[in-house]
Each structure stands twice: as C-alpha cells, then as structure tokens.
VEXNU-848844 format. One line per field, with one value per residue (C-alpha): x, y, z; residue number from 1; residue in three letters; chain. Coordinates in steps of 0.1 Angstrom, whole numbers, plus 5000, padded with zeros to 4 digits. Layout:
x	X;...
y	Y;...
z	Z;...
num	NUM;...
residuo	ALA;...
cadena	A;...
end
This chain:
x	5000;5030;5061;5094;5115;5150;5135;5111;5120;5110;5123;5157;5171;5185;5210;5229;5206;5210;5204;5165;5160;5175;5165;5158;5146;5110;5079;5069;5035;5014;4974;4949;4918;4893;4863;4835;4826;4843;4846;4856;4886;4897;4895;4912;4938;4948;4949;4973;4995;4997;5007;5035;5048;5042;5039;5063;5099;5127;5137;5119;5123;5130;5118;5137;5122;5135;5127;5125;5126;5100;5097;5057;5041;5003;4976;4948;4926;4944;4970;5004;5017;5051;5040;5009;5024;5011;5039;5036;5048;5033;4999;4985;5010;4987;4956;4963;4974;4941;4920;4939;4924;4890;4881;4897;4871;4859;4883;4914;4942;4956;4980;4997;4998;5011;5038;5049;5052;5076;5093;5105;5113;5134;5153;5160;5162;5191;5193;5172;5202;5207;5188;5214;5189;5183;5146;5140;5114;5092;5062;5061;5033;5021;4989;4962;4938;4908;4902;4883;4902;4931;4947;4955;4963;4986;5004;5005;5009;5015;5050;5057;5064;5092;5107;5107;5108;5140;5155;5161;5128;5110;5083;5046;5031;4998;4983;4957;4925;4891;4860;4844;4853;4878;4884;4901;4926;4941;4957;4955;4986;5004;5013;5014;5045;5056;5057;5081;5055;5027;5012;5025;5000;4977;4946;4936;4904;4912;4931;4966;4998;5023;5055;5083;5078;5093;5075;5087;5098;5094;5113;5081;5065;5100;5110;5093;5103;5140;5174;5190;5223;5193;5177;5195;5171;5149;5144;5175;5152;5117;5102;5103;5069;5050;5029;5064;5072;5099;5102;5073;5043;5024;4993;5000;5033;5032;5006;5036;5064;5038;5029;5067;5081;5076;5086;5113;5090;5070;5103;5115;5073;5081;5110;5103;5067;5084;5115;5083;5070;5107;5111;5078;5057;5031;5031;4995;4987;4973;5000;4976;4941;4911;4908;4869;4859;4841;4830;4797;4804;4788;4805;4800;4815;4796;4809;4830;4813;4823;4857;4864;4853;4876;4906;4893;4901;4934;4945;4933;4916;4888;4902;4893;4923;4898;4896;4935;4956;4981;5008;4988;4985;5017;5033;5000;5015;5048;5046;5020;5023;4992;4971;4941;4909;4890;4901;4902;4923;4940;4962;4979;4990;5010;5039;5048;5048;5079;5098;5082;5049;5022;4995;4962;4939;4906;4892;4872;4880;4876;4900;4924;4920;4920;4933;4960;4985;4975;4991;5020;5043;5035;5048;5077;5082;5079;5092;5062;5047;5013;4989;4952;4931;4900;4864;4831;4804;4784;4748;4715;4705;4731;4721;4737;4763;4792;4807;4840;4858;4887;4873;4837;4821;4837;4815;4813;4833;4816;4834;4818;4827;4849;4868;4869;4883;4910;4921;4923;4945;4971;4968;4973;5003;5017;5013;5020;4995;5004;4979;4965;4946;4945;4983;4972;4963;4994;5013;4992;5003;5037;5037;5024;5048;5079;5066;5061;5096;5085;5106;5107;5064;5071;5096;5069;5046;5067;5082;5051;5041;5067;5063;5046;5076;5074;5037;5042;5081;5082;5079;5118;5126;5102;5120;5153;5144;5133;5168;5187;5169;5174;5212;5216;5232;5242;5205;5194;5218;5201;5168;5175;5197;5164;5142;5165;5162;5125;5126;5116;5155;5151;5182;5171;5173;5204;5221;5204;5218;5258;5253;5239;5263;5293;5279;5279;5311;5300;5313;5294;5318;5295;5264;5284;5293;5256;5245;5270;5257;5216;5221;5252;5225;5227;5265;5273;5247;5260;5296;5286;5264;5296;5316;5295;5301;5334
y	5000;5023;5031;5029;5056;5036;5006;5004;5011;5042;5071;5092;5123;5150;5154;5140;5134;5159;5154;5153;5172;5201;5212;5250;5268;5251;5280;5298;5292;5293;5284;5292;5287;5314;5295;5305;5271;5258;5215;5232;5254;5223;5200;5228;5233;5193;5193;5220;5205;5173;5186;5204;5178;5149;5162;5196;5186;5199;5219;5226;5201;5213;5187;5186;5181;5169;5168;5132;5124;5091;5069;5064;5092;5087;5109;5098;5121;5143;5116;5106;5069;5058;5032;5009;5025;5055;5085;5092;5130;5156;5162;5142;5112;5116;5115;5085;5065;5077;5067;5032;5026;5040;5020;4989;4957;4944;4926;4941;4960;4981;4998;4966;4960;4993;4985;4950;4968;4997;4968;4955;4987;4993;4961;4969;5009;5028;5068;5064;5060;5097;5109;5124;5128;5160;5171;5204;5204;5176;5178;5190;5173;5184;5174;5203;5187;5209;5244;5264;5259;5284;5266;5236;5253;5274;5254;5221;5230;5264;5264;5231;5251;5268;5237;5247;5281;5287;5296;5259;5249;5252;5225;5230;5225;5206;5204;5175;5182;5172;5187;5210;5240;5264;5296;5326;5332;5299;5311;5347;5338;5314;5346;5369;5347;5330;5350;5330;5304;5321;5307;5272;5260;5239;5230;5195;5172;5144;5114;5111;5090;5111;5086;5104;5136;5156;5153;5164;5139;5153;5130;5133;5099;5081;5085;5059;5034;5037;5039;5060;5059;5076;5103;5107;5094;5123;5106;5124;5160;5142;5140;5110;5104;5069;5088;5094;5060;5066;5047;5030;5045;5050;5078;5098;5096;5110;5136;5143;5148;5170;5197;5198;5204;5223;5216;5235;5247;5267;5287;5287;5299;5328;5340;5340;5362;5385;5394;5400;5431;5442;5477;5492;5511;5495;5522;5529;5492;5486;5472;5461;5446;5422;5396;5393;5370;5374;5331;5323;5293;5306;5299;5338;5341;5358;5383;5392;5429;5438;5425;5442;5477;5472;5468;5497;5517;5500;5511;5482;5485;5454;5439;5411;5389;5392;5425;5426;5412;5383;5406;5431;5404;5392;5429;5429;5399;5413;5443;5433;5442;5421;5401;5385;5364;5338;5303;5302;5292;5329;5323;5306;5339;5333;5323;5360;5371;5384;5371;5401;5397;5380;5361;5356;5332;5327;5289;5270;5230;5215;5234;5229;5190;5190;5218;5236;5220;5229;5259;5251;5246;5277;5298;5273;5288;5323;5328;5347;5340;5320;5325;5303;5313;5288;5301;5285;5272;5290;5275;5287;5259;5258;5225;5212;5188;5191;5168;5173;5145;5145;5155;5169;5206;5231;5247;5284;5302;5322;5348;5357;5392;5371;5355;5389;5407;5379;5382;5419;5416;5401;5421;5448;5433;5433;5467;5484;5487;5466;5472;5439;5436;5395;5379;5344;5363;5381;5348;5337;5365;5359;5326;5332;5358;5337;5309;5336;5352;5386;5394;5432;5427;5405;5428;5454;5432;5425;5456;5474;5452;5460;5435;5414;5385;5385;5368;5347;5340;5320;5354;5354;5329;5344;5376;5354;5341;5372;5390;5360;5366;5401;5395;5407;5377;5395;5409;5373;5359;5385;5373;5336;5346;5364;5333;5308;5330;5333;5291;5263;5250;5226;5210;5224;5262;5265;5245;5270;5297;5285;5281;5313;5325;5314;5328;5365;5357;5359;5341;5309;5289;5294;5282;5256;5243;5244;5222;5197;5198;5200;5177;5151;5129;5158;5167;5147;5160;5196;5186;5175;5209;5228;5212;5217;5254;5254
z	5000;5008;4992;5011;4999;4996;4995;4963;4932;4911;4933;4933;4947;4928;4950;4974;5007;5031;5069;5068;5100;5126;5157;5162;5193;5203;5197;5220;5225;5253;5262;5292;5306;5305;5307;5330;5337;5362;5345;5313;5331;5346;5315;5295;5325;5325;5287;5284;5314;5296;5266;5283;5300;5279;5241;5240;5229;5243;5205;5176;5149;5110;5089;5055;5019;4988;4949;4940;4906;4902;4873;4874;4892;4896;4911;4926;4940;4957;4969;4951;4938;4931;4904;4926;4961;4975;4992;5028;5027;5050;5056;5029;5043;5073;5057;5039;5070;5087;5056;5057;5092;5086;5059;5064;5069;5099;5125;5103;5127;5103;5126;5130;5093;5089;5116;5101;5068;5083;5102;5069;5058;5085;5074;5046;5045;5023;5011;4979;4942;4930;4898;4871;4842;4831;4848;4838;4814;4838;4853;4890;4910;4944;4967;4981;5001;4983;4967;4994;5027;5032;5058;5043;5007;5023;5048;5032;4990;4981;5005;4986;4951;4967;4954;4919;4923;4901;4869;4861;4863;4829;4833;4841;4882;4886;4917;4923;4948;4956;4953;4927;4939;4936;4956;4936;4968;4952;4921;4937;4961;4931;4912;4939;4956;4929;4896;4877;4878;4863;4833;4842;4874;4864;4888;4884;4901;4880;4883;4861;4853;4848;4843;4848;4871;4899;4931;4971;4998;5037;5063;5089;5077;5062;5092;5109;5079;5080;5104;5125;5090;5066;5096;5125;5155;5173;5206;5227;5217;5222;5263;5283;5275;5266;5237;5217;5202;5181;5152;5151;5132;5155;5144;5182;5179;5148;5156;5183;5159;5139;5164;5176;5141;5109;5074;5059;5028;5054;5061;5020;5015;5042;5034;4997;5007;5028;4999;4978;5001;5007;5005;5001;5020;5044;5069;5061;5077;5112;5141;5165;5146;5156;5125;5117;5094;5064;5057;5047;5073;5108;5136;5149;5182;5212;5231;5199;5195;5233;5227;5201;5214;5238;5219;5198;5229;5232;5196;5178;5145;5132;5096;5073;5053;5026;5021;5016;4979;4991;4995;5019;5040;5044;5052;5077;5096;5091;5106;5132;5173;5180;5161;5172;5162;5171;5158;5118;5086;5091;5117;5086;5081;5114;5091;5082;5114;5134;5165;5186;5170;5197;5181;5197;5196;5212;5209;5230;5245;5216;5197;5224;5223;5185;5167;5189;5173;5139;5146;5163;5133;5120;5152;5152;5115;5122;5159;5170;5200;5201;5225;5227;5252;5257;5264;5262;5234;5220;5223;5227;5255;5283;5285;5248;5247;5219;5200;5208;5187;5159;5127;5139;5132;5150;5175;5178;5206;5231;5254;5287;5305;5333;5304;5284;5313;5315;5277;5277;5314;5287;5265;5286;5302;5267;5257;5286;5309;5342;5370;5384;5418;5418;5431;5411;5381;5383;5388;5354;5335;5345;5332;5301;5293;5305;5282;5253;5261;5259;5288;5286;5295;5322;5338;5331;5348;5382;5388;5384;5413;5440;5468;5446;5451;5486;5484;5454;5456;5422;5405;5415;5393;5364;5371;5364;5335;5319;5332;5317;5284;5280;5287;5323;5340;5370;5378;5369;5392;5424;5413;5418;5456;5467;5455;5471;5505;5503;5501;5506;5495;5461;5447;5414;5422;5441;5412;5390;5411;5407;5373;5372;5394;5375;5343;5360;5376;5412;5440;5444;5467;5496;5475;5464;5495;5512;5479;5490;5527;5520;5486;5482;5461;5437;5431;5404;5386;5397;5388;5348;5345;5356;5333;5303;5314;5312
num	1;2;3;4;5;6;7;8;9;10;11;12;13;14;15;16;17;18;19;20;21;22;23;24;25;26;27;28;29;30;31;32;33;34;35;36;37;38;39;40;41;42;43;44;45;46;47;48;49;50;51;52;53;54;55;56;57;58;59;60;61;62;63;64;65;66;67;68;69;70;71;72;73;74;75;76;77;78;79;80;81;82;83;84;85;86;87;88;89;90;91;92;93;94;95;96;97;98;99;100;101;102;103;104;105;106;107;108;109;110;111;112;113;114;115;116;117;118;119;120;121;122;123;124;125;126;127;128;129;130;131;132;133;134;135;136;137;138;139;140;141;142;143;144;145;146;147;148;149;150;151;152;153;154;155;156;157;158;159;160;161;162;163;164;165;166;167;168;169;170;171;172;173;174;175;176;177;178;179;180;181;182;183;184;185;186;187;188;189;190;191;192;193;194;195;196;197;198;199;200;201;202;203;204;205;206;207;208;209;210;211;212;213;214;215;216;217;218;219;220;221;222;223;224;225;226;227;228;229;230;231;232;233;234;235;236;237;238;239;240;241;242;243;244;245;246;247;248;249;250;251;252;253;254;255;256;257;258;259;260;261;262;263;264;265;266;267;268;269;270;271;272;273;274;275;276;277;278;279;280;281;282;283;284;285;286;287;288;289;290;291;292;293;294;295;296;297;298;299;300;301;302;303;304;305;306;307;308;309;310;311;312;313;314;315;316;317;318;319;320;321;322;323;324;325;326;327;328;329;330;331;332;333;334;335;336;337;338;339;340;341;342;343;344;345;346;347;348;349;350;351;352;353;354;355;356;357;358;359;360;361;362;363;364;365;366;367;368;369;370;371;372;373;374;375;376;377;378;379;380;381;382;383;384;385;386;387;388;389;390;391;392;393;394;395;396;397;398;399;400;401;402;403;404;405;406;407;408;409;410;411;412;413;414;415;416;417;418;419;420;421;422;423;424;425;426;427;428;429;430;431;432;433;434;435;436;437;438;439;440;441;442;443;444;445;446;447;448;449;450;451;452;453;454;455;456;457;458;459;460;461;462;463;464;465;466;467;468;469;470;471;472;473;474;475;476;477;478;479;480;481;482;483;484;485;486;487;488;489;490;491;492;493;494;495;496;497;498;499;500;501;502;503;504;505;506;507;508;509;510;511;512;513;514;515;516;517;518;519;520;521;522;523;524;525;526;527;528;529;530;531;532;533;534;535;536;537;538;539;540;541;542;543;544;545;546;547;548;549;550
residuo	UNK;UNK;UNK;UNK;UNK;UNK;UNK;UNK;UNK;UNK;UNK;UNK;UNK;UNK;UNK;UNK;UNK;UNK;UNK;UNK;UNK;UNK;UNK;UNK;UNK;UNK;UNK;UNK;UNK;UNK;UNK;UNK;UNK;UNK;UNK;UNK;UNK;UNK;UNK;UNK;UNK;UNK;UNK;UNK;UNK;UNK;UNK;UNK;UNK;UNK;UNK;UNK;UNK;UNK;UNK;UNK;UNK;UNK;UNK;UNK;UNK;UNK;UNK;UNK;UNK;UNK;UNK;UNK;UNK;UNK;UNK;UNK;UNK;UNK;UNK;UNK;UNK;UNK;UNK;UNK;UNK;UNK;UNK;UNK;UNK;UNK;UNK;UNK;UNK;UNK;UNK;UNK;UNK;UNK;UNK;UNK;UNK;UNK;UNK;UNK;UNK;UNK;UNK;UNK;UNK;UNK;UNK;UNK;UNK;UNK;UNK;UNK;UNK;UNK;UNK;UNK;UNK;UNK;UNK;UNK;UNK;UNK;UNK;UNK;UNK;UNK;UNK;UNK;UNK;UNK;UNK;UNK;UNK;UNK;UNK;UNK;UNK;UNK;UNK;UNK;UNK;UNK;UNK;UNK;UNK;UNK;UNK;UNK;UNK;UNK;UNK;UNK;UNK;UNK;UNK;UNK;UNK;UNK;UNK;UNK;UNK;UNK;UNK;UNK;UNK;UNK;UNK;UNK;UNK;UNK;UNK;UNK;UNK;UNK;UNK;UNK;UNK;UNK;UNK;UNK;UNK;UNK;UNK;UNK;UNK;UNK;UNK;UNK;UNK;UNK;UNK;UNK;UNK;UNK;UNK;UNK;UNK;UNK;UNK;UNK;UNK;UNK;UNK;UNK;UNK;UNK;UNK;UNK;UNK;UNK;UNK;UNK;UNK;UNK;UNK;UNK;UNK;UNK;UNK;UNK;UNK;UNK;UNK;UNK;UNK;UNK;UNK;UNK;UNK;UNK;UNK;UNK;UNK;UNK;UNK;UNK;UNK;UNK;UNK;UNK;UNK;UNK;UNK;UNK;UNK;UNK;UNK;UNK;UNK;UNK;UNK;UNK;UNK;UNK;UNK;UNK;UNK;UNK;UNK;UNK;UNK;UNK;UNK;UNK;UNK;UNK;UNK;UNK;UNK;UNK;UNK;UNK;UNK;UNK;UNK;UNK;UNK;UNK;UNK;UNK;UNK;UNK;UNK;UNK;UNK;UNK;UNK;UNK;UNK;UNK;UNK;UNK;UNK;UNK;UNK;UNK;UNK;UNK;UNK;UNK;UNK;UNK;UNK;UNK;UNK;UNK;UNK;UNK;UNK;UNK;UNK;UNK;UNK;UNK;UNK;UNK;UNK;UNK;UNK;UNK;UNK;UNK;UNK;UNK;UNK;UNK;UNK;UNK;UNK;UNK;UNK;UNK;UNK;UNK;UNK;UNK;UNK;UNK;UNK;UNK;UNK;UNK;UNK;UNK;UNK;UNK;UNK;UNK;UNK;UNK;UNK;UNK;UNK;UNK;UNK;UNK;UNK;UNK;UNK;UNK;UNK;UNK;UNK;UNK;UNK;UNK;UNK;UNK;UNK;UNK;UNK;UNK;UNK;UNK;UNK;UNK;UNK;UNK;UNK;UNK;UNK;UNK;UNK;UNK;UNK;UNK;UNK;UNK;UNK;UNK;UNK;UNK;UNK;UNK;UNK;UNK;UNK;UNK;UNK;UNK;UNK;UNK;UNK;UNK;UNK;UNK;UNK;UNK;UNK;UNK;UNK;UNK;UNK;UNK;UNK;UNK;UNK;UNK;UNK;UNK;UNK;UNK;UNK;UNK;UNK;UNK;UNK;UNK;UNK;UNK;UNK;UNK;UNK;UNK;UNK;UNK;UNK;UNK;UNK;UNK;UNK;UNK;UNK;UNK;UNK;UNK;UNK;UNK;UNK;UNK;UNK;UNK;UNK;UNK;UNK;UNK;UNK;UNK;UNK;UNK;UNK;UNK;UNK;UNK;UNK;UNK;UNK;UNK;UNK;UNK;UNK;UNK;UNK;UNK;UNK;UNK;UNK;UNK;UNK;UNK;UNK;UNK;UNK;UNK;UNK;UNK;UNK;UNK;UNK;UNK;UNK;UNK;UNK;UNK;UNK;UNK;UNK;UNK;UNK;UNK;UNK;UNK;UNK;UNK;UNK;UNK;UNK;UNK;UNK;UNK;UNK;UNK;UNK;UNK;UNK;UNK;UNK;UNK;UNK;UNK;UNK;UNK;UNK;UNK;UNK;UNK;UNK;UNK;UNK;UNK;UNK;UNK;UNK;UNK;UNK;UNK;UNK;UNK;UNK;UNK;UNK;UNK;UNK;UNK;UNK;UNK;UNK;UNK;UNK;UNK
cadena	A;A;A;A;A;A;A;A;A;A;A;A;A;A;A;A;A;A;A;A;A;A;A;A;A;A;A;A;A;A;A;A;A;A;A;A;A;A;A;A;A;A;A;A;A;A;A;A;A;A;A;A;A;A;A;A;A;A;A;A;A;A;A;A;A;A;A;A;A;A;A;A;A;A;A;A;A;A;A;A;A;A;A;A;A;A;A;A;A;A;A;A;A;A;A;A;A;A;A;A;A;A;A;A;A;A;A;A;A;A;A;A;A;A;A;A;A;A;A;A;A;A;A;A;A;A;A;A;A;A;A;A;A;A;A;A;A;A;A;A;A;A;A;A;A;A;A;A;A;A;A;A;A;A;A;A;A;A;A;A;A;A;A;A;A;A;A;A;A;A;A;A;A;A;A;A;A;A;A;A;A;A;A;A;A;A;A;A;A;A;A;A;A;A;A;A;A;A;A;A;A;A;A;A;A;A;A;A;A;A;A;A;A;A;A;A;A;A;A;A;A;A;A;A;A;A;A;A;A;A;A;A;A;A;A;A;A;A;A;A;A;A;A;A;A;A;A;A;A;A;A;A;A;A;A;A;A;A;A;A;A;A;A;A;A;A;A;A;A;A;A;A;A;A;A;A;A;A;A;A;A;A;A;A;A;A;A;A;A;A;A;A;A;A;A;A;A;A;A;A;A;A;A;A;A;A;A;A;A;A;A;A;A;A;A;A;A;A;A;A;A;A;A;A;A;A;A;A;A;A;A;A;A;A;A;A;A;A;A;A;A;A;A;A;A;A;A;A;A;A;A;A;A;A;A;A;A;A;A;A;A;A;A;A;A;A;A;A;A;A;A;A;A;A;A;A;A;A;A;A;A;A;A;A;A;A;A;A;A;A;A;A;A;A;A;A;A;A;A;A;A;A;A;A;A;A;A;A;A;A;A;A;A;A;A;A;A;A;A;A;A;A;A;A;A;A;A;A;A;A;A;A;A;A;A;A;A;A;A;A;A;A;A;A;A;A;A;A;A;A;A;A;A;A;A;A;A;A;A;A;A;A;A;A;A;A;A;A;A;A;A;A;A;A;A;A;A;A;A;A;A;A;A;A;A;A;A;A;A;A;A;A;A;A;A;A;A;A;A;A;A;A;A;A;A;A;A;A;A;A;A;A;A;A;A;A;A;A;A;A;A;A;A;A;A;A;A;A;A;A;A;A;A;A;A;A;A;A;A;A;A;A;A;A;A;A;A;A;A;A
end
C-alpha cells in the first residue's frame, strides 16, 4: 500500500541526501483557561499540562524536503503513487494513514499491518540512488487537500512550490485536489509569491499517470520506515513520554512529531513572501488589529462585538484577510504588534509574522484538544509568539452537549465578561498597561509571558508590582528568567539569591543559582558548599552541568 522511499524502486534524489532534520529553538506558544465554567477550566487546564509535560519537545524540529525524481508518478485524487504505492509525505501522508484505518474491513488491525510493513522497511532501508537525468522540462506534482480551505492550501501545498521556484525549472506544476470548487485566493497567492510560475500552474480534480515527474519527499513519515544511518534518531530531543514512540508509526506519535516540528517549505514559502513586500511602503497598515471573518460558514462568536470595542480603545483597529491582495497580508503579519481572532484558517497567516509579534487566539476545549496543534508549526516557522486562550460554546440551550471529537464541526466560541476581562488583562500586560489587583492572576500573567519570552512585559509586569515577590516567591525565578533573556546575568543571578532566600531549599534552584552565578562571575563557593551539605545525592549532577560550562 505504501512506498518505502530507499527501498522500492521508482524514486531518486536529485541530490545527494542531506540530513532530513535540525533542531531550532521550540515556539513559544502558550494556552489558558478562560472559561466560566468551572469543569471546562479544569478539563482545559489538565489538557494543556499534559501537553507540556508529555507532548512539548525539548527543540523545535525542521523537517527537510526533497525533489524526487520518480519513474511512474500517479495521482489519485488528491493523493500521490510511486507506480501501485502511495507517498507518505506531510499532511496528505497523514491523511492517507488515517483513511487506511478507517476504511479497512471488519476485524482488520491496520496499525499493526502498517507497523509490520515499516518493520520491513526498517530492514532493509538505504538513502534512495541519485537521479542524474536532466529534469527540467518535467512535470512537477504536488497534493492540496481541496480548493476552498486556506489553511491547508497554504500550509500544506502552496510552500511546497518553493521547490521549483528557480531559473532551472521550465516544466509546468499541477496540483491535484478534491472537490468542485475552487476559491480565487488559490491562484491569487500562486502569482502573487511566485511570479516565475505564472502561466504554468495547472489546477487539476482528476486522476493522472504522469511517468516520469518531479515530486517532494518530507522526512516526517519516512521517518518511521527507516534507520538511525538515513535520519538521524529524534528521541534524545523528544520528552520521556510513553505517547512518543519513536520509530514505530504510531498515528499519536506521529501527531507528536507533527505539532513539535515544521517543514522547511513553510520557512522557504516565508522568506520567499516576505523578499516580495521588501522595500515598500506598508506604513498605512494597522499594528495592533482584531481579524473578523468574512465566511459564509457561521460559527460567529459571542461576546465578539464587546471584545472588540475594547481593543478599539486599546489602539486596535477590526480587519478582514479578505479585504487585503496576498501581498497586503503578508506585510499585515509582518509588521504586526498584536494580532488576534477567534480560531480560523487565518492564523495561517501566522507564518509572516515576526519574533516580537504575539499572536492571539481565542478557541474554545475543543479546539484545544483537537486543533491547537494545527498551529503550532506555524509559530515554530515564524518565531512569534502564540497564545490560545479557551472560552466556552456558544449555544442557545446551556444544557447542549458538543461533539468534541477529531474531525467533527467546530463549534462556535463564546466569550463571557469574566473570560473577556481575562484576555484583555494580557493584553494589557503586553502593551503596557500593568495594573493587576488579583496575586494568582498576576502569577498567570507571569507565566504566560515567561513561556512567550517577551521578557521586557514580564519585567513590566513584576516591577510594576513592588512586593509582589514577597507573596508569590516564584515570580523570582520568572524575574530570572526574563533577566537571563534580556542578557543581564548578573541581575538574573540577584533574582534567583532572593528566590533561594524566600525558600523552601530545592536542589534544582540552588544549582540553578551557581550556574547562574558562574555565568555572572559571582562568588558561588558558599552556594556551592551548602548544595554539597543540603544535597550530596545531587553533586554529580551539579559537577557534569559545571563542566559543560566550562
């Protein structure tokens, strides 16, 4: 059923294989409750703890792709064959290994099939023979799940024509979808990022052979059917958690690698969109905007019109992506403070966004158990920082019960005045404004800005509340972190003393402080010496992080 790159016949690289993934600093994306019911907060709350500790890598992962020359290219649907074999690359790799299970017959495990076939693979597995055939004037073939949805055009085909996107390349691009439709943003962004191209994209529902043709290969899914000598292995960066299994194909593990990592074509597709807007004028563009949304789809969100007269009176002006030519956009993101919206295919647009650009996102539980994640490669992409907060359903009987499973309707967000007043507490922590009377919701804002890195707002945020460490003294170590980041190791190093003082003593902080310490160049002989008394268990842990140090 699938084709084992290496393995099976048919497919070559261009060029010599490079290594088929880096690691990068991990996104910096955070998530919170703000529902008013009290089962939802906690559900939300236990979700996004789970994630952190059992799902979040310790780095980003860059997953490469490749041109592959094949032999027999066949499209079927919207899925790619290698001769009778279908290719497991990216997103549509993923639907294909979900379709596989939900159609097979009764009493089949296809997860286990799946798992005996990548077994052999793994037996056999080599780099695929190198292609040295001139390929200029082929075909170039590429996936797109359908016409209409932005999301998935954006992030999952139109970055994949980066590929091609070259002098060299005189051949025609067809890109294979489902369904009737076909939404004029589609061809809209083709020639807006890619102008070479124009004239030779070529929208296609029906089914083809090809023979020979150039395709892409992403590591995400080969991954799991070959050896540590063809992609390096990924478990010393993934969490000791039982959901991450490695090699084997298993559909949460690879949901895991998914939401930790990005493919490279969503970097090539950004920096190739951002070159395009290079040097002109988008002054007359909006910094801090409210995304509405223009879709004939309703999933309106209540509590949106109150929301977004408050942020009028925080400098925030109410667009829609569709009002705006490709390139409009991208500058928009670009050149963005704060954008924010309700959950939507825009936050595709995330992508273009800057390092100090804070993304905002209002969802509800199901989003947070199924669609968080959709998102996380494209912060990982960007560097921006990615905040979801979760609110409540909107329904007109309390009393309704949403279907929250995979692959069900959305249902619409609602946004009560408690969980208003909680998203506008950030974002007046990020622009400026610092006053808050609650010590737990300061401690909440604290976190959320340590996770985002925006460490000049959190300094904001605890200085503006002197004392503020003496009743919650883990805003110390916050305070620490955000001195660390900003390159003041010496102020960092004072923070963590006057956290160690306020107690209780844990191993963890006073060997954070001598490493600290040692970094600044303070004395840390006496700190050294108590660790030895209060934790001997610990020193040899202590002595390898000091000599990583140097």
């Amino acid at each position: 059923m699938f084709f084992a790159p290496g393995v099976d016949p048919g497919l070559s690289t261009l060029a010599p294989l490079p290594r088929m993934w880096r690691s990068v600093p991990r996104g910096r994306i955070a998530g919170a409750s703000v529902s008013a019911d009290d089962a939802t907060a906690h559900r939300t709350a236990d979700h996004i703890d789970m994630h952190t500790r059992l799902r979040a890598f310790r780095a980003g992962i860059v997953t490469t792709t490749v041109l592959v020359h094949v032999t027999q290219l066949r499209a079927q649907e919207h899925f790619l064959a290698v001769g009778d074999r279908f290719l497991l690359t990216g997103a549509a790799g993923t639907r294909l290994r979900n379709r596989y299970v939900w159609k097979a017959e009764p009493g089949r495990d296809m997860d286990a099939e799946v798992a005996r076939a990548f077994d052999r693979h793994r037996a056999a597995a080599k780099a695929p023979d190198l292609h040295d055939g001139d390929v200029s004037r082929l075909p170039f073939v590429v996936d797109a799940r359908n016409g209409t949805n932005f999301y998935h055009f954006v992030t999952e085909t139109l970055c994949q024509l980066c590929a091609v996107d070259a002098d060299w390349f005189r051949g025609d691009v067809h890109i294979h979808m489902k369904g009737p439709d076909i939404s004029s943003f589609v061809m809209a962004w083709v020639e807006a990022i890619f102008p070479r191209l124009v004239g030779r994209v070529h929208l296609t529902r029906t089914d083809r052979d090809y023979g020979p043709a150039l395709t892409v290969l992403n590591g995400r899914h080969w991954y799991c059917q070959t050896t540590d000598e063809v992609i390096p292995s990924l478990d010393p960066l993934a969490p000791d958690s039982h959901v991450w299994r490695g090699r084997q194909p298993e559909r949460a593990s690879q949901g895991m690698l998914a939401m930790n990592s990005c493919d490279e074509m969503l970097i090539r597709l950004r920096e190739t969109a951002l070159d395009r807007i290079a040097g002109q004028d988008w002054s007359h563009l909006p910094r801090r905007f409210w995304v509405g949304r223009k879709s004939v789809r309703d999933r309106a969100m209540a509590g949106e019109a109150d929301l977004r007269a408050d942020l009028a009176r925080r400098g925030f002006e109410t667009i829609y992506f569709e009002d705006f030519t490709p390139l409009e956009q991208v500058a928009l993101m670009a050149n963005a403070d704060i954008m924010m919206s309700y959950h939507g295919a825009g936050f595709a647009n995330m992508i273009f966004a800057e390092a100090d650009t804070h993304c905002i996102e209002i969802g509800t539980l199901q989003t947070a158990l199924f669609r968080w994640q959709d998102f996380m490669p494209h912060a990982l992409a960007s560097g921006c920082r990615y905040t979801s907060f979760f609110a409540d359903y909107n329904l007109d009987d309390p009393e309704e019960q949403v279907d929250e499973r995979r692959g069900k309707a959305l249902a619409a967000v609602a946004l009560t005045a408690s969980g208003r007043a909680r998203v506008l507490g950030f974002v007046d922590a990020v622009i400026g404004r610092v006053r808050v009377t609650s010590i737990s919701r300061l401690s909440e804002l604290a976190r959320l800005l340590s996770r985002l890195e925006d460490h000049a707002a959190l300094l904001r945020l605890i200085d503006g509340h002197r004392g503020a460490e003496r009743r919650e003294p883990s805003l110390h170590i916050l305070k620490a972190n955000a001195l660390q980041g900003l390159g003041r190791p010496r102020d960092a190093f004072d923070a963590l003393v006057a956290a160690w003082e306020a107690g209780p003593p844990r191993a963890f902080l006073l060997e954070r402080l001598i490493l600290a310490g040692r970094d600044a160049g303070a004395d840390t002989a006496a700190a050294e010496a108590e660790h030895t008394q209060r934790f001997p268990e610990h020193g040899k842990r202590l002595a390898r992080k000091l000599r990583r140090l140097g």
